[in-house]
Wavefront OBJ file of the C-alpha trace (Angstrom):
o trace
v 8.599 -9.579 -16.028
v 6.668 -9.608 -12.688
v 3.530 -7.189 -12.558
v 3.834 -4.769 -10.023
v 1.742 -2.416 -7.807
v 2.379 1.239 -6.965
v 2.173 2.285 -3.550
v 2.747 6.050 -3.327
v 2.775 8.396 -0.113
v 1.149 11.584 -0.250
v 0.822 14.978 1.618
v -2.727 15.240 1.015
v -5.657 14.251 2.830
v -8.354 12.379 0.465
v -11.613 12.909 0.359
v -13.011 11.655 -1.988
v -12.736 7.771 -2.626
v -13.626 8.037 -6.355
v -11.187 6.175 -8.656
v -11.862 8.953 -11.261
v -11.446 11.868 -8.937
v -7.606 9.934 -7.431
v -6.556 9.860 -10.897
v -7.672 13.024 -11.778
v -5.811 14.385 -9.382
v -2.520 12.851 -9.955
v -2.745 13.863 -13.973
v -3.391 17.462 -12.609
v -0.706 16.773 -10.266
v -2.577 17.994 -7.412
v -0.791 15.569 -4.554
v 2.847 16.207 -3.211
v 4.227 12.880 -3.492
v 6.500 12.256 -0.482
v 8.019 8.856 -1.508
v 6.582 5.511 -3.810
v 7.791 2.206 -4.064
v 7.194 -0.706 -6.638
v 5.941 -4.140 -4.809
v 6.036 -7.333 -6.749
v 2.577 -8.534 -7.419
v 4.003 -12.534 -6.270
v 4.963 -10.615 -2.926
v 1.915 -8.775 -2.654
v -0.319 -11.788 -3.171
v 1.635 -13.573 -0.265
v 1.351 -10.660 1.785
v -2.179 -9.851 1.780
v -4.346 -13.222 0.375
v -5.465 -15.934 2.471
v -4.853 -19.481 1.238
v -8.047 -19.217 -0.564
v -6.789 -16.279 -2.608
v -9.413 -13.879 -1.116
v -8.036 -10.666 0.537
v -7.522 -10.515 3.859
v -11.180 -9.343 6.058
v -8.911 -6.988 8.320
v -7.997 -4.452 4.959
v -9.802 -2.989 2.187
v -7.841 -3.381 -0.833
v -8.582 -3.374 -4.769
v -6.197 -5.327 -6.601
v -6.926 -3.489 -10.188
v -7.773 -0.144 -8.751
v -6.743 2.523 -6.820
v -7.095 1.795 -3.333
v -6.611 4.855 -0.324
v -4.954 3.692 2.640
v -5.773 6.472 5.208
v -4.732 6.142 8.736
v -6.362 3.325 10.276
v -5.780 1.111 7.008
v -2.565 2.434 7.485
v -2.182 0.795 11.236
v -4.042 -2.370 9.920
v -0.965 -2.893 7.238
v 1.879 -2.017 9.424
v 0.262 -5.180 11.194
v 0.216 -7.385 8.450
v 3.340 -6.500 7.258
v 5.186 -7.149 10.095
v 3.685 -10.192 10.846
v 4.601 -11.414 7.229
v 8.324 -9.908 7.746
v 8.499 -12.193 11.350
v 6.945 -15.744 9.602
v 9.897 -14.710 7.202
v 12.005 -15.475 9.869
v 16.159 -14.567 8.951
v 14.801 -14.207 5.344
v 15.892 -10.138 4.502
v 13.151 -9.207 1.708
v 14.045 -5.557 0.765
v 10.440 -5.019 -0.417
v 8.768 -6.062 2.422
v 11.423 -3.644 4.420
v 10.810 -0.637 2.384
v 7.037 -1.031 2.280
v 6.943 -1.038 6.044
v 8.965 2.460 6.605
v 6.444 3.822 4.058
v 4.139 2.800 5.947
v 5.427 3.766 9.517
v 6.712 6.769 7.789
v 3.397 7.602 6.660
v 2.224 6.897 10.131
v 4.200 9.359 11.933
v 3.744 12.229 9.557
v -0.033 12.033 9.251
v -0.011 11.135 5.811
v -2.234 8.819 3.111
v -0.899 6.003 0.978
v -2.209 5.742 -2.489
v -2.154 2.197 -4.003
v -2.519 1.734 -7.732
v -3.172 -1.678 -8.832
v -1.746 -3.243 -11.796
l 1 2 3 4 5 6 7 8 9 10 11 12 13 14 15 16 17 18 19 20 21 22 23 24 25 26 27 28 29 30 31 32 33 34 35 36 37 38 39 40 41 42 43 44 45 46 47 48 49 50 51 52 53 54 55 56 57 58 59 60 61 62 63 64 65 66 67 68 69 70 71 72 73 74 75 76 77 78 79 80 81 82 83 84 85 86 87 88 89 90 91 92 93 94 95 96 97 98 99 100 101 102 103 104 105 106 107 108 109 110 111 112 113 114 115 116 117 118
């Protein structure tokens, strides 16, 4: 069984970056949750570590945590992702695919992406 990470699109606009206020919040169930998808943590790891197994300097990202992805993260991984989809080459990888229309999706309608780390 492969550990996975949570990457959930909401209506809301975050303001505060506290790990105990974002939880809070989704116990209360205070966000509108547009869509969420499940990403392997093997896939994520490839995605978003250099060979050296730190994360990439272009994101912020906490693997354990809960990390907000607000618009310009949000621009910054539409980037890496597709870059990781093209050194796929012909390789289809549904995950990667539906973690880049959250993202673009997420884009276009002004909205944040929660991560929750595993």
């Amino acid at each position: 069984m492969s550990l996975k990470h949570q990457f959930i699109m909401v209506d809301n606009h975050i303001e505060s970056y506290n790990v105990e206020d974002v939880l809070e919040h989704f116990e209360n169930n205070d966000y509108i949750i547009n869509s969420k998808i499940d990403v392997d943590d093997d896939l994520l790891q490839a995605l978003i570590f250099d060979e050296n197994g730190n994360v990439l300097k272009d994101i912020q990202f906490n693997e354990w945590g809960v990390t907000i992805i607000n618009r310009l993260e949000i621009e910054k991984w539409i980037n890496i992702i597709n870059k990781f989809a093209s050194e796929l080459g012909g390789e289809s990888n549904n995950s990667i695919n539906e973690l880049e229309k959250l993202f673009v999706e997420a884009k276009i309608s002004n909205r944040t992406i929660i991560h929750l780390g595993i």
